[in-house]
Each structure stands twice: as structure tokens, then as C-alpha cells.
N, C-alpha and C positions, 0 to 999 in steps of 0.2 A: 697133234695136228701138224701135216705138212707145212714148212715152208715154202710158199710161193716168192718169187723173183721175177721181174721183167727187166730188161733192160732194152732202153732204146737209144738207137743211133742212127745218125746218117749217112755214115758209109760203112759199110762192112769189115774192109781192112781193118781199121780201126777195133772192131770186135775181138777181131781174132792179133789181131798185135800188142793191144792193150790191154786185154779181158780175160784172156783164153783161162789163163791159170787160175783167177778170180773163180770164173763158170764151172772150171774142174774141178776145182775143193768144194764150192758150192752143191754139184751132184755128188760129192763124194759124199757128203751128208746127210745127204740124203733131199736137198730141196729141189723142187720143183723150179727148172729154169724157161723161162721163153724171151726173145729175142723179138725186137721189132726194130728191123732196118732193111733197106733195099736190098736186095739179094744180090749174091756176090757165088763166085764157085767156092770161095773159102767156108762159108758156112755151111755147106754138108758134112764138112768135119763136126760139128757142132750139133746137126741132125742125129749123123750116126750116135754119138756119145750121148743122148737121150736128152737135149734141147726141142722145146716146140719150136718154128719158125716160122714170122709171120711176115709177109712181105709191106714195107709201107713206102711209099713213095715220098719220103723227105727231100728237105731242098733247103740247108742253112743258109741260106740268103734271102727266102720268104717268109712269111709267115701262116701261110694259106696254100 
């Protein structure tokens, strides 16, 4: 069985400055990765490279 991965964040930067290489090995593996963080231009990198991406409207300063 595939592995599934999600990871979530609240800003996108963050994805691809602290993740990127994480996410890479991770498909190298063959697993299944998706993303839930507001959308940024940087995460089309992450689309191309076979990440699902889901947009969510986060806000670390609320909780709702």
C-alpha cells in the first residue's frame, strides 16, 4: 500500500524553504504527498513534481 502524507502550513514560503527536500525524497518513494496551505506562486513547483494542492485559508493568530 501506498503512503499517504499531508502536510499543513500557514504560509507557503515556509513549504518550499523548510520542506522542499523532505517532499522530494518522500515522492522519490514513492508516497503520495498533498499540501494544505494558502497558495503562494512557489507551490506550482510542488504541483509540477506530483504534489496534490489544496488551498486553505489559515491564519496563526486565530483559531477559527
Amino acid at each position: 500500500m501506498k503512503k499517504r502524507v499531508l502536510l499543513v502550513s500557514d504560509f507557503h514560503a515556509n513549504v518550499y524553504g523548510w520542506r522542499k527536500e523532505i517532499i522530494e525524497s518522500m515522492l522519490s518513494a514513492g508516497a503520495e504527498v498533498a499540501l494544505a496551505v494558502p497558495y503562494g506562486e512557489q507551490l506550482e513547483y510542488f504541483r509540477e513534481i506530483g504534489c496534490k494542492l489544496f488551498d486553505v485559508k489559515l491564519n496563526r493568530k486565530s483559531t477559527g
